[in-house]
C-alpha positions as protocol buffer text, in pm:
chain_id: "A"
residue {
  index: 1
  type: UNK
  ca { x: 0 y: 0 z: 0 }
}
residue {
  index: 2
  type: UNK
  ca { x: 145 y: 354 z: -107 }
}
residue {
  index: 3
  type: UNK
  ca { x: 75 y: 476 z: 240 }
}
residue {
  index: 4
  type: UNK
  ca { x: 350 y: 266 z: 381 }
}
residue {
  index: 5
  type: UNK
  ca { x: 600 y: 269 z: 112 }
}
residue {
  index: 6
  type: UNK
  ca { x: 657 y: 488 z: -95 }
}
residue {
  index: 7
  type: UNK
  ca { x: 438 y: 763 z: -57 }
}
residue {
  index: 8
  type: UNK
  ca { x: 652 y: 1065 z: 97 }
}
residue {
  index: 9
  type: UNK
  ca { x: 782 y: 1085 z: -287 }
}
residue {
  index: 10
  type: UNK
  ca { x: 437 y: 1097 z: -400 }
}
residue {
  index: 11
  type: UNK
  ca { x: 278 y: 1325 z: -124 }
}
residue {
  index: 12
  type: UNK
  ca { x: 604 y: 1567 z: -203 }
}
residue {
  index: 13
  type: UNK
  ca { x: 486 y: 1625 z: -551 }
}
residue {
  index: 14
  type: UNK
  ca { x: 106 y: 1642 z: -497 }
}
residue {
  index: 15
  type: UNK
  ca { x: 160 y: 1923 z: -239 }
}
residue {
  index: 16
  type: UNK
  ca { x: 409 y: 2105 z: -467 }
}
residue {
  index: 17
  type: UNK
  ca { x: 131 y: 2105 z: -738 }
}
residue {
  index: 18
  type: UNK
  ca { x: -52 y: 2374 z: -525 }
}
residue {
  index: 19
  type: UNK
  ca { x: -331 y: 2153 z: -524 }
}
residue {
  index: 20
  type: UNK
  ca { x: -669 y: 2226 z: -260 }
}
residue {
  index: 21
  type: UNK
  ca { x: -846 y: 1923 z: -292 }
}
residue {
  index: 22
  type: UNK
  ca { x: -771 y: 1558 z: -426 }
}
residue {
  index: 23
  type: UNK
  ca { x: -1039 y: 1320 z: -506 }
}
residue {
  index: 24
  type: UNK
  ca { x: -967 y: 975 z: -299 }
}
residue {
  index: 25
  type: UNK
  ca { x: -1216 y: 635 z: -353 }
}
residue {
  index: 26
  type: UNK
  ca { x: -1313 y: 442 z: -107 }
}
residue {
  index: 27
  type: UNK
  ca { x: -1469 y: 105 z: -172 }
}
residue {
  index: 28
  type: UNK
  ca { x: -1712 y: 17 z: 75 }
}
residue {
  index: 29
  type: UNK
  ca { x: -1697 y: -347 z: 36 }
}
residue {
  index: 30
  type: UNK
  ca { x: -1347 y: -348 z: 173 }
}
residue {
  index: 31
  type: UNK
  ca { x: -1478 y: -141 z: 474 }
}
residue {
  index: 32
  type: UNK
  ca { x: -1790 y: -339 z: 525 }
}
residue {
  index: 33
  type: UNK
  ca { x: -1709 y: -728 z: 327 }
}
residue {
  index: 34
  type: UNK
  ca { x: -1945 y: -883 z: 567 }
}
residue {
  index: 35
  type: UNK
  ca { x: -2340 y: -813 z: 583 }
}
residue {
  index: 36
  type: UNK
  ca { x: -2468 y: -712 z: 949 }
}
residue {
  index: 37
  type: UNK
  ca { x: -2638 y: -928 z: 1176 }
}
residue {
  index: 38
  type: UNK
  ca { x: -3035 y: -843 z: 1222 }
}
residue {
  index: 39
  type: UNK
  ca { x: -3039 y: -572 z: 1538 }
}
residue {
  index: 40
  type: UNK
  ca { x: -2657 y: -487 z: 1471 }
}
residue {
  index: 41
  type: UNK
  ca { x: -2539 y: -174 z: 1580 }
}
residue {
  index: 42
  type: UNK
  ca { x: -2433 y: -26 z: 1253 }
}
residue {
  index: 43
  type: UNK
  ca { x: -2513 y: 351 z: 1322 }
}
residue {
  index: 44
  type: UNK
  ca { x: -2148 y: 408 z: 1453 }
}
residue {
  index: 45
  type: UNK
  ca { x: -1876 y: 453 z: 1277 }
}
residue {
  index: 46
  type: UNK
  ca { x: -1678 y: 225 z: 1579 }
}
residue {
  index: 47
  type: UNK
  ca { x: -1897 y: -96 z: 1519 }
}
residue {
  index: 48
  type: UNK
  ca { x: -1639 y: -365 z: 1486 }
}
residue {
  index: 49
  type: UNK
  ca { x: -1857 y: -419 z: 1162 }
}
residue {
  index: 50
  type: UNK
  ca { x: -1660 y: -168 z: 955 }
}
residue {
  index: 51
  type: UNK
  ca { x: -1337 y: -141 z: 902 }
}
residue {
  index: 52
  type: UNK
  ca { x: -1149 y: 194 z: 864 }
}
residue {
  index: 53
  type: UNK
  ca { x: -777 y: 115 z: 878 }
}
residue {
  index: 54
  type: UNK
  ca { x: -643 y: 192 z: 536 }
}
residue {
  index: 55
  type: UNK
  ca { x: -904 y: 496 z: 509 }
}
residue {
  index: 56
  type: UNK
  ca { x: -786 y: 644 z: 841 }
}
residue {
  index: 57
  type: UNK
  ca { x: -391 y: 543 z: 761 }
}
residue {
  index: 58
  type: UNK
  ca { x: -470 y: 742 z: 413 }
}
residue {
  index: 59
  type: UNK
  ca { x: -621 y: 1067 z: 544 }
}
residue {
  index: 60
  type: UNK
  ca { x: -359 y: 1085 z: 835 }
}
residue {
  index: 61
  type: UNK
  ca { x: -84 y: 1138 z: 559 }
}
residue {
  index: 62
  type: UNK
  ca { x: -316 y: 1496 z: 472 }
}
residue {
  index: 63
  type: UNK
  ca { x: -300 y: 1618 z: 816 }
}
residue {
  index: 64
  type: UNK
  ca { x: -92 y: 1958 z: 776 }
}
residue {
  index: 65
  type: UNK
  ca { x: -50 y: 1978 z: 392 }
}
residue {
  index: 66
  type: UNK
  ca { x: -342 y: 2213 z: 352 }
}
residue {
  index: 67
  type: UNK
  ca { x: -492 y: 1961 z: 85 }
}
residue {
  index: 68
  type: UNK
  ca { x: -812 y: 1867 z: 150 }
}
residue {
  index: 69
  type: UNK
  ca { x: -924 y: 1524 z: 76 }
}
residue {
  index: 70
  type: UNK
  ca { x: -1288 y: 1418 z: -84 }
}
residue {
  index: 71
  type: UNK
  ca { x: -1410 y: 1094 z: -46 }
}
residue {
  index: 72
  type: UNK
  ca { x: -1609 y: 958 z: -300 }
}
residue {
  index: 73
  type: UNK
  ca { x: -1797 y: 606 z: -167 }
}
residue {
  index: 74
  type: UNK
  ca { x: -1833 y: 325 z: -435 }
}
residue {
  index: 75
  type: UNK
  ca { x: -1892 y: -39 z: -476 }
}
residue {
  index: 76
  type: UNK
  ca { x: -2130 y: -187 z: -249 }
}
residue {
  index: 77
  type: UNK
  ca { x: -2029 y: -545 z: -120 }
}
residue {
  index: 78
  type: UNK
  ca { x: -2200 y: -838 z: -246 }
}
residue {
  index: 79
  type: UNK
  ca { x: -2436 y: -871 z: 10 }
}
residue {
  index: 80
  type: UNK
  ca { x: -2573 y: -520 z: -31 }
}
residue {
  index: 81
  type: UNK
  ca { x: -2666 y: -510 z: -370 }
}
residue {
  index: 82
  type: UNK
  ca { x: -3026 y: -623 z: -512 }
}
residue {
  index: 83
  type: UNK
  ca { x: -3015 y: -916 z: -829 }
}
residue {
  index: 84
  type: UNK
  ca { x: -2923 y: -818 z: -1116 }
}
């Protein structure tokens, strides 16, 4: 994962670009791969049923650079989506 190597080189250059704002994806079935049980607490973002690791690891690395990162949210896991 760029976050642990190799990203200083690559944060250098974005923040040299001037750039405000930089577009990051987050794929939601890697932050929720499994489907909650019936009466599971999934209104907080600190139910063990998500999983926020690499997103947290990633926006950590903005902290100070005066770039401000937008998250777009795509691809629902498996379980969420309807057939077809």
């Amino acid at each position: 994962m760029w976050f642990n190597a190799g990203w200083q080189p690559w944060m250098h250059r974005l923040v040299g670009t001037g750039a405000k704002e930089v577009s990051l994806e987050v794929d939601w079935a890697h932050v929720e791969p499994n489907a909650p049980a019936s009466g599971a607490g999934s209104a907080s973002p600190a139910s063990p049923l998500y999983d926020f690791t690499y997103i947290d690891n990633v926006l950590k690395r903005f902290r100070g650079t005066g770039i401000r990162p937008v998250l777009f949210i795509t691809d629902a896991p498996r379980w969420a989506q309807g057939s077809g």
